[in-house]
N, C-alpha and C positions, 0 to 999 in steps of 0.2 A: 504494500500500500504506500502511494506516494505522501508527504507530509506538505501539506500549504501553506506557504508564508503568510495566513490569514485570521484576523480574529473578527467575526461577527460582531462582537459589540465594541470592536474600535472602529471609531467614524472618524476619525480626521479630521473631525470640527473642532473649532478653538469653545472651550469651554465656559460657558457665563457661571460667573460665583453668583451664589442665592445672595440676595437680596429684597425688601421690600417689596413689594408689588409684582415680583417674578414669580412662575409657575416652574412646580415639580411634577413629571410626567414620568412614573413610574415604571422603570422597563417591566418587557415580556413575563419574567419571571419572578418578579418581588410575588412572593404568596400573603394571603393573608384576610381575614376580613375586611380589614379598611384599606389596607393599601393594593391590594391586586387589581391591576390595571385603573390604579388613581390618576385623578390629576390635584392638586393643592397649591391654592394661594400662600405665598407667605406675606404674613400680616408685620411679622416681628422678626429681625434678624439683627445681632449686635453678640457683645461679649457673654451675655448671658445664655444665650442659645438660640433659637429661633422657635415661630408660633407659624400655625398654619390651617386652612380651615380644607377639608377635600370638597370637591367640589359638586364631585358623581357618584355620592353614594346616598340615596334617599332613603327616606326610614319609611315606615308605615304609617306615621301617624301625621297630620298636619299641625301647623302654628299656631290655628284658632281650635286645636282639640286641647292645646296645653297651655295655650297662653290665656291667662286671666282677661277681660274686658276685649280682646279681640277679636273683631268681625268681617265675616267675611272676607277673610285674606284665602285667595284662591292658589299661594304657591305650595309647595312643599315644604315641608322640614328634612333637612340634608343631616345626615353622619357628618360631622365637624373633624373627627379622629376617638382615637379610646381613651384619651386623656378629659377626665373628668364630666363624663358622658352625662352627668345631672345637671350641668349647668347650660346656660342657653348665651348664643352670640349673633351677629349679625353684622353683615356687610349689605351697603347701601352705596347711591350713588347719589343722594339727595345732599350732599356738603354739606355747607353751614348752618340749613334748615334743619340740621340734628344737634344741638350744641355736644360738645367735648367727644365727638367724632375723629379719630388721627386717619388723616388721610393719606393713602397705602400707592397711590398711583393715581394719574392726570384726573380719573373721572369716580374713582375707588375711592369708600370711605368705610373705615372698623370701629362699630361702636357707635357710642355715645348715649345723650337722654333715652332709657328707652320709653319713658312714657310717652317723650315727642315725640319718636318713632308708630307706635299706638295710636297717637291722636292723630297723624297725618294716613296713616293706612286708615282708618277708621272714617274720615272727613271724606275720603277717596281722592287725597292728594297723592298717593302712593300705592305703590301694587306687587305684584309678583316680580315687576319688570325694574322694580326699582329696588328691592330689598330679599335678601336671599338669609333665609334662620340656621343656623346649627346648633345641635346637640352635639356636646363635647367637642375638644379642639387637638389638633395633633400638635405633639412638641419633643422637642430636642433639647439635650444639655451643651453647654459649650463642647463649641468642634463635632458632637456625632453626626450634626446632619453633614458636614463636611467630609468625615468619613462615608458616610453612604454613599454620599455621589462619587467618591473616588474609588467604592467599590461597586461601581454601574451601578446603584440601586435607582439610582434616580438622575434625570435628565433634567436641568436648570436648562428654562426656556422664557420667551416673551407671548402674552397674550392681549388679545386687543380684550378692554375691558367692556367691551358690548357684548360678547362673544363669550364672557366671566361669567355675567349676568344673566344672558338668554341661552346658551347652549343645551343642546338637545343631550339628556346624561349618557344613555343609552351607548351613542355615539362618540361619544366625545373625546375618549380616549385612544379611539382607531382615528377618529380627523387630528389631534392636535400629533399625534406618532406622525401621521403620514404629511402633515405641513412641513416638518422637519427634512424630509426629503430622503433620497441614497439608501441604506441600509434599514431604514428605520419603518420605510414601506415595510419591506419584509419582516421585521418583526412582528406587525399589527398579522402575521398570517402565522404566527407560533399557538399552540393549544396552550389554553389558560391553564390544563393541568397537565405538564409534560408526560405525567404518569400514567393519562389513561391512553395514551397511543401504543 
């Protein structure tokens, strides 16, 4: 058998370090309940570690099944990550209209008042297209998410924040692989569980 000077999951791309507002795109093989074939916003990256919300993973229950006084909110409630799955978060694109909101990228916002939050879904100044719920959030101590990516777990990438917001889940993990381009096509066509082939 001949031997190939070739490695599948080197791509030759110059590598983006995580940072705020960047997305992590899970390779082929990360297993797991929250992370197998994720994508995740990082909200928080600095000396203490990084925070992250995943993007495509929805729970069964909705916003206005959990959330006290809120109506008629037509989005889902997303798996945030397994770190501290009782609590609730939110990403929003409504800026300043949310007071003490930090803002994550041009059009991205994490946080803030959530009762303003509430009263502007509620009034129907706000909607599924503007605010997106998690339960629980994924996190890293200093340096481990930098570890992962430098052992392929995960792909540091950019995403257009309309794209954050409205993306179809389902999908979302085979289109953001395949914008990447070259080698990465071909991953989106690997079995999610190498075992059962």
């Amino acid at each position: 058998m001949k031997s190939l000077d070739f490695n599948i999951f080197d791509t030759h791309l110059p590598k983006l370090k995580p940072a705020k507002g960047r997305i992590l795109i899970a390779e082929p093989f990360l297993q797991g309940p929250y992370f197998n074939r994720s994508i995740i916003i990082i909200t928080e990256h600095g000396e203490d570690g990084a925070v992250g919300f995943v993007l495509n993973k929805s729970s069964d229950l909705y916003p206005d099944e959990v959330i006290e006084d809120l109506f008629n909110f037509k989005g889902e409630m997303f798996i945030g990550g397994p770190v501290s799955s009782n609590t609730l978060h939110f990403l929003h694109t409504l800026g300043d209209k949310v007071p003490d909101s930090v803002q994550i990228s041009d059009k991205l916002y994490w946080g803030g008042d959530f009762e303003k939050i509430k009263e502007l879904i509620n009034s129907g100044l706000a909607d599924y297209k503007d605010v997106k719920f998690f339960a629980g959030y994924s996190g890293w101590s200093p340096g481990q998410l930098e570890e992962e990516i430098e052992s392929n777990s995960w792909i540091v990438s950019n995403l257009d924040d309309d794209v954050i917001m409205n993306c179809e889940i389902d999908d979302f993990w085979r289109l953001s692989m395949e914008s990447l381009g070259d080698i990465h096509k071909v991953w989106t066509n690997f079995p999610e569980n190498p075992s059962n082939n």
